[in-house]
C-alpha positions in Angstrom: 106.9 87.9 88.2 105.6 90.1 85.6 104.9 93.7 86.5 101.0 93.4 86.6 100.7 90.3 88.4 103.2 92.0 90.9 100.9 94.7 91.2 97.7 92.9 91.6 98.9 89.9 93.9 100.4 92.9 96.2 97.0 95.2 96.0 95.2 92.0 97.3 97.5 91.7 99.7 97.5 94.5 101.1 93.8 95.1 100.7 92.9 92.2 102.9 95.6 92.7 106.0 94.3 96.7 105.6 90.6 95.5 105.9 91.6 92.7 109.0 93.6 94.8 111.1 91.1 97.8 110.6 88.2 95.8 111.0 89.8 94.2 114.5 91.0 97.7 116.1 86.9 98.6 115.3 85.9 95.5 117.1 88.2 96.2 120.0 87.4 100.0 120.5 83.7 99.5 119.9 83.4 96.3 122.5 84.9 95.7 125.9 87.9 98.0 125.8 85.9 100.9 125.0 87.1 103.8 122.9 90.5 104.7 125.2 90.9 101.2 126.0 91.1 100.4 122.3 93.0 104.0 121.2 96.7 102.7 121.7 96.4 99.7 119.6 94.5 101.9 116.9 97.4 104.0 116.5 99.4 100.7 116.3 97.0 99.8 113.5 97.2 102.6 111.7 101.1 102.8 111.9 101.2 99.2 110.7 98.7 99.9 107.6 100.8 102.8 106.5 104.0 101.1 106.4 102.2 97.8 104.8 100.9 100.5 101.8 104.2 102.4 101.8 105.7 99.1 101.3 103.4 98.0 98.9 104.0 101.8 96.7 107.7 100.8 97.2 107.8 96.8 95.6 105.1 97.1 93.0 104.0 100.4 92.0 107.5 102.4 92.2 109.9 102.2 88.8 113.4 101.8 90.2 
């Protein structure tokens, strides 16, 4: 795969699963969990979205 498609395929990617996982840890701290109820799987989120970036800095944007 050439380098820009790489990048662009893997932005989109990682754009969407960044928005779906953020957008569901909102849903769940703003509705019936409440804010604590929802708080450990936000963290989870957020731990998960910064490996999925890291990982997507590592494949398409690092030179090696």
């Amino acid at each position: 795969m050439s380098y820009i498609v790489k990048v662009i395929v893997g932005l989109i990617g990682t754009a969407l699963l960044v928005i779906f996982v953020g957008e569901l840890s909102h849903s769940i701290s703003t509705g019936f969990a409440g804010f604590w109820g929802g708080f450990p799987f936000m963290v989870i989120v957020i731990i998960v979205c910064a490996m999925a970036i890291y990982d997507y800095w590592d494949e398409c944007i690092r030179k090696k």
